[in-house]
Steps between C-alpha positions, in 0.01 A plus 500: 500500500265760394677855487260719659566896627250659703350793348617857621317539796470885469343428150287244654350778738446770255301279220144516533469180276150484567474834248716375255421436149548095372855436405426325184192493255198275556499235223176461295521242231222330288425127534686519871353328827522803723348795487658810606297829602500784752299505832406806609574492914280685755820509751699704271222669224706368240544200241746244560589289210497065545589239252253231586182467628672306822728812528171713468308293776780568755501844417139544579622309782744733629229777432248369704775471773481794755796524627703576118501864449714451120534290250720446218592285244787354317715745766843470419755255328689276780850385317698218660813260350385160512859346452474502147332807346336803610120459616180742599153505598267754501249344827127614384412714740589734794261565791566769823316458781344756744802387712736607273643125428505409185396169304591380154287236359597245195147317378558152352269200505677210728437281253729696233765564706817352279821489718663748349190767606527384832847535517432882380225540766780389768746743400222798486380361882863538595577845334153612683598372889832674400310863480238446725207385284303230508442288180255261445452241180075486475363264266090423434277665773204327683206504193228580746676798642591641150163475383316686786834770440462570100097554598642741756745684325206619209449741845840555608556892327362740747211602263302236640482679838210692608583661843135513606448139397772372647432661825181287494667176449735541762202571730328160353763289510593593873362157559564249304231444207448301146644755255158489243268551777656807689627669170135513432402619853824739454314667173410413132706169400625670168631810720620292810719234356731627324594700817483187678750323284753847482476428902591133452805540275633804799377258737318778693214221480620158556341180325534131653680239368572726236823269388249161557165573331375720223325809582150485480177645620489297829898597588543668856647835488620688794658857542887467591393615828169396580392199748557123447 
């Protein structure tokens, strides 16, 4: 029997974890096969530190994700008794939503989950439901998806956005329309598009079967509110 104790509920309210700084040091080490790094997030303005390029994809992930407001990683140190010795885990990251719920995420490919990680993700999933959060284990995302995302996130920092120009695609893209042909009818291509791909990473613009097929010149792009 796992010895597990809740954490102080009142503490639980009053921690932003979402703002806090990693509890340990990111690991960088010649000749390994990760590679750690910092990402820096449009939700918060801020870098958030990952360990492997998996942990880096879901964080681009969570990013692109509208409805997370913070992110943080390596939160806090969970310690449990195992029956035999002292344990702890610090999950990777630490997302609030607009909602105000709360989900921690631990990244790990399926195929190197060892039983003793998945025993560790179990205990974090039950410490979680015992606060309130959610927590979710994510391993490898769909390729196509993260592909059309790291093209999208060269345009995620708000630089890329040109009121005026943006106000024109919105107009264009009212009705749906291939995303080469009405950038160019929006403006000049080199001035258009990378408004046009800041609007597709906020998802003011919309792209089809944007988790099926790479982006291209032919893709259909609507405005979030515009006709079918």
């Amino acid at each position: 029997m796992f010895g597990l104790r809740p954490p102080n509920l009142l503490v639980r309210r009053s921690v932003r974890f979402e703002d806090v700084s990693p509890v340990r040091p990111f690991r960088w080490s010649r000749g390994e096969s990760y590679f750690a790094g910092w990402y820096w997030a449009a939700t918060t303005g801020r870098h958030v530190g990952y360990e492997s390029w998996l942990e880096r994809d879901r964080l681009m992930l969570l990013d692109y994700e509208p409805q997370v407001v913070g992110i943080a990683s390596q939160p806090f140190w969970l310690h449990w008794w195992d029956g035999q010795r002292e344990r702890r885990h610090a999950p990777d990251f630490f997302a609030r939503c607009t909602d105000g719920s709360a989900v921690v995420v631990d990244v790990r490919a399926d195929e190197r989950i060892e039983p003793r990680d998945a025993e560790v993700f179990d205990i974090t999933g039950q410490v979680c439901a015992l606060v309130g959060w959610q927590f979710e284990r994510l391993g490898t995302a769909d390729p196509v998806l993260l592909s059309n995302l790291r093209w999208l996130s060269r345009y995620r920092h708000r630089r890329c956005l040109n009121p005026a120009i943006a106000i024109r695609l919105w107009e264009v893209f009212a009705t749906p329309g291939p995303l080469m042909a009405e950038a160019d009818a929006a403006g000049d291509r080199l001035a258009t598009l990378p408004v046009l791909f800041h609007l597709l990473w906020t998802r003011e613009l919309t792209a089809e079967d944007v988790s099926a097929v790479l982006l291209g010149a032919d893709t259909m792009v609507r405005h979030r509110g515009g006709s079918q």
